[in-house]
N, C-alpha and C positions, 0 to 999 in steps of 0.2 A: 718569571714563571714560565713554563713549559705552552707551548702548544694545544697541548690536550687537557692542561689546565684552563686555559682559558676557552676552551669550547665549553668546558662543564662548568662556568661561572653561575649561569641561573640555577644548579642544581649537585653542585660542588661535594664531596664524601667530607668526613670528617677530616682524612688525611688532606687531602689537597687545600681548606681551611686553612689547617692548622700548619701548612706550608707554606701559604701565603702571610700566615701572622711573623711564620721563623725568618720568612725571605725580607721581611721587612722590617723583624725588628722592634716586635710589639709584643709582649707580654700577655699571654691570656689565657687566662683558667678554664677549667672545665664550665662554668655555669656558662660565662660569655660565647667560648667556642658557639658549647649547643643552643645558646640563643640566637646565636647570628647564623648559623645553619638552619636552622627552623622557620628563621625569617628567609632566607634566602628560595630554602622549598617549597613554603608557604605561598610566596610573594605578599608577605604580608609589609606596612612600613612597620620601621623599628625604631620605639621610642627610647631613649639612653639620656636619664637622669643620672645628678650628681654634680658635686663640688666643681667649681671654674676651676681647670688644669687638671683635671683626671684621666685625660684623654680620648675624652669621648666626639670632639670635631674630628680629633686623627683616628680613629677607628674608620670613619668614612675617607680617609685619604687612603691608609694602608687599603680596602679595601676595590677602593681605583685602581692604586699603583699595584697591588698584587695580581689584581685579573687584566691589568692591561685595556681600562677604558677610561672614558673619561669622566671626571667630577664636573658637577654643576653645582654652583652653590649658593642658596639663598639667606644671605644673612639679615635675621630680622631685627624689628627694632620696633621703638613706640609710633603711632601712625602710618604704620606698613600700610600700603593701600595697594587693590587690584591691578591697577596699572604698572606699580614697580614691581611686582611680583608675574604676573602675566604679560600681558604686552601693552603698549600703548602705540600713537599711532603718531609718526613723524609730522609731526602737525607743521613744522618749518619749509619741511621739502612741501608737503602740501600745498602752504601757502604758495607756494614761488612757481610751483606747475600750475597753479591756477589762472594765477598773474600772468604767464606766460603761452598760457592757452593748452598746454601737454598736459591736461588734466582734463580736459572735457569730458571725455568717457568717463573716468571715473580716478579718484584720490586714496579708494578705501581698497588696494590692491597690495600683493606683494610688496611692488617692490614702495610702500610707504608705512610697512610692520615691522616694529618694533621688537624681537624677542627680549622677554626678562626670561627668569632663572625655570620657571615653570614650564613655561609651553616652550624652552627650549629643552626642555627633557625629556617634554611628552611628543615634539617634532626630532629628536634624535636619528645622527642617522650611523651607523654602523655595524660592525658582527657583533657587537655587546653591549647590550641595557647599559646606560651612563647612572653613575649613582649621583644622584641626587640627596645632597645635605641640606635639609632645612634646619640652620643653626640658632640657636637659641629663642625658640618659638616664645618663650615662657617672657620675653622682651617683647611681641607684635600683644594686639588688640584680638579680643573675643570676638568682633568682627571678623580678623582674620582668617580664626580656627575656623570658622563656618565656609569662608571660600576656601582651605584648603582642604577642608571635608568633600566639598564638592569635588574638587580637581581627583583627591584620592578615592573615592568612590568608584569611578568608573577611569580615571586615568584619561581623560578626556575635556576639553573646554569650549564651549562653544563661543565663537565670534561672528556677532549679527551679520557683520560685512563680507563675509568670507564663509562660513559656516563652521560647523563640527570639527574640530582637532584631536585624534583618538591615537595615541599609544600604539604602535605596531608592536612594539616590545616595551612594557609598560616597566620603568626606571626599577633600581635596588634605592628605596629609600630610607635613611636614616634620617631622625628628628630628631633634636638634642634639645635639655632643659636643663638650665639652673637652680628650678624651682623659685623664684621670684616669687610667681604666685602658682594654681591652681588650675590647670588645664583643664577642660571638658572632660566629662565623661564621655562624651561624645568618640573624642578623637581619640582617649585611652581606649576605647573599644576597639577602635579599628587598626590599630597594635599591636603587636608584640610590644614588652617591656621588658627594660633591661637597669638595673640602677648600676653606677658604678662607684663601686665602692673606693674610700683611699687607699691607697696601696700601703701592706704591711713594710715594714724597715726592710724586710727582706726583699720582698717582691721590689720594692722603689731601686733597692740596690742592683738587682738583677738589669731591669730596667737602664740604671746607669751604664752600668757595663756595657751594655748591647750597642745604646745609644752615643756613649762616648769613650770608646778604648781607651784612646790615647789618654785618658787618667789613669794615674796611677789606682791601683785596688785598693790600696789602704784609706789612699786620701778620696775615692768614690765611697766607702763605706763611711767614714769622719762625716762627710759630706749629707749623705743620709741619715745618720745619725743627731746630724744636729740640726737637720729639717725636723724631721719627728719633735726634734725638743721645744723646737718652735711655734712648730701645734701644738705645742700644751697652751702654749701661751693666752690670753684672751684680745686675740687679735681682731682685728677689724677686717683682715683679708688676708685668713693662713695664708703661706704659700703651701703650692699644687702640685704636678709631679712637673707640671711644664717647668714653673722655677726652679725648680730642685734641676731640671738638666740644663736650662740656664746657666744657673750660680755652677755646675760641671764646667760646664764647656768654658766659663770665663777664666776658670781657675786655672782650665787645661791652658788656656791662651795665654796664662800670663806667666805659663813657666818657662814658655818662649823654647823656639826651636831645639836650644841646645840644654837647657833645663833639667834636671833629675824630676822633676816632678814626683818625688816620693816622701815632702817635706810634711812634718807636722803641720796641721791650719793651728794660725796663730789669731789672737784676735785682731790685728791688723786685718790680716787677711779676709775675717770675717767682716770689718766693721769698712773696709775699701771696698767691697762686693758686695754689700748689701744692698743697695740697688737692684740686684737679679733678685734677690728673696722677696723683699719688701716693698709695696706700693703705695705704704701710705702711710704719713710722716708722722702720726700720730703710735702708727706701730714701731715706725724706726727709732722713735723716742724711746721705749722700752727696752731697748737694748743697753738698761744700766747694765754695774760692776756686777751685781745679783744674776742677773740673766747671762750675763756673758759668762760667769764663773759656769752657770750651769750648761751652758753649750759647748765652752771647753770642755768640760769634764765628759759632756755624752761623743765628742769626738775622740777622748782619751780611750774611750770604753769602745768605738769599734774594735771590730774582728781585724787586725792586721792580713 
């Protein structure tokens, strides 16, 4: 990205957005463009539900890599607690400057703080807000949501020992969900939302192409084609758009350097790379003569 794009990252035009989605390589419609402009003007965070493998972690990466700052990123889970998420306090060094006597004055200073993913985003220091992805919230504790209300509220956190830590330039936040369960009303308030939908046959195909050239187009399209057929299925964990360019890029890899790479998928082909689609062996079982006949048949039927 340009210069004068990345001065106007807190407040970017549609074109320069949607410059930054072409420079990297990211597919995005009209609804998402103007959602993630709205949030960027706003400064509002932006919550982005939807299917695991839709794209919604890498939305927060293009959005790094296109304006030229840095990602911070907090990946949640069951019993996220204040201290992995904010700071906690080198309680080792502590100990050993105490023992040592270089602690007298005091243990609860700089240099014995801890940054996690928060208060290094709210202590950030350069020409551009760092976007902060807190990933998969819909995995921490209600507990959680309530401190990260806090932090989001005023972009600020106080620490007894040290005081008040406030945002000179308060982070571009994106928040991602699975939908697991049921997030606050709370924190849907203080949002923008965004749901992300699966991508059509087409749009997935467009996608490939972008993301992986070096396939062939026919056998990219084959490829899309027999993902789609595969969500029909009643799977226990469709694959996303992230496998779908997995199972690409293995295919592209395995036509090896000197390769035509313009070969019909065969079910070889499909049933030694299933691995990249499939994650769980209850699903890989389904892949009878029934299912296979129809996933040939939907890669017969791409667009050449």
């Amino acid at each position: 990205m340009t210069d004068d794009t990345h001065a106007d990252f807190e407040t970017p035009t549609r074109e320069q957005l949607q410059s930054v989605f072409d420079a990297t390589d990211y597919v995005a419609g009209d609804e998402l463009t103007t959602t993630v402009l709205l949030a960027l003007k706003l400064g509002r965070p932006l919550l982005v539900e939807g299917e695991p493998g839709a794209g919604k972690t890498e939305l927060a990466k293009v959005l790094a890599e296109g304006f030229g700052t840095d990602l911070v990123r907090l990946q949640c889970y069951e019993g996220l607690a204040a201290e992995s998420a904010l700071y906690e306090w080198n309680y080792t060094k502590q100990l050993l400057a105490v023992q040592s006597g270089d602690g007298e004055d005091s243990v609860f200073t700089e240099e014995y703080l801890l940054e996690r993913p928060l208060l290094r985003a709210l202590r950030h220091e350069g020409d551009r807000p760092p976007v902060l992805l807190i990933d998969e919230v819909d995995r921490a504790d209600e507990e959680f949501e309530a401190l990260l209300l806090e932090v989001l509220s005023d972009f600020q956190v106080t620490i007894p020992e040290l005081g008040t830590v406030s945002a000179e330039r308060p982070p571009i936040v994106i928040i991602t969900s699975n939908r697991t369960r049921s997030l606050s009303d709370a924190l849907k308030r203080r949002c923008l939302y965004l749901h992300v939908e699966p991508p059509s046959v087409e749009k997935e195909r467009s996608i490939v192409r972008r993301k992986v050239p070096e396939l062939d187009a026919a056998v990219a399209a084959a490829v899309c084609n027999v993902t789609g057929r595969l969500r029909e299925e009643p799977l226990l964990k469709p694959p996303g758009v992230a496998e779908t360019l997995d199972w690409a890029r293995a295919l592209a890899v395995l036509d090896g350097p000197n390769g035509d790479g313009d070969d019909p998928l065969t079910e070889s082909d499909i049933r030694t790379t299933v691995g990249c689609l499939l994650k769980e062996v209850e699903d890989v079982d389904r892949l009878d003569d029934e299912t296979m006949s129809a996933l040939l048949a939907a890669a017969e039927d791409a667009p050449s």
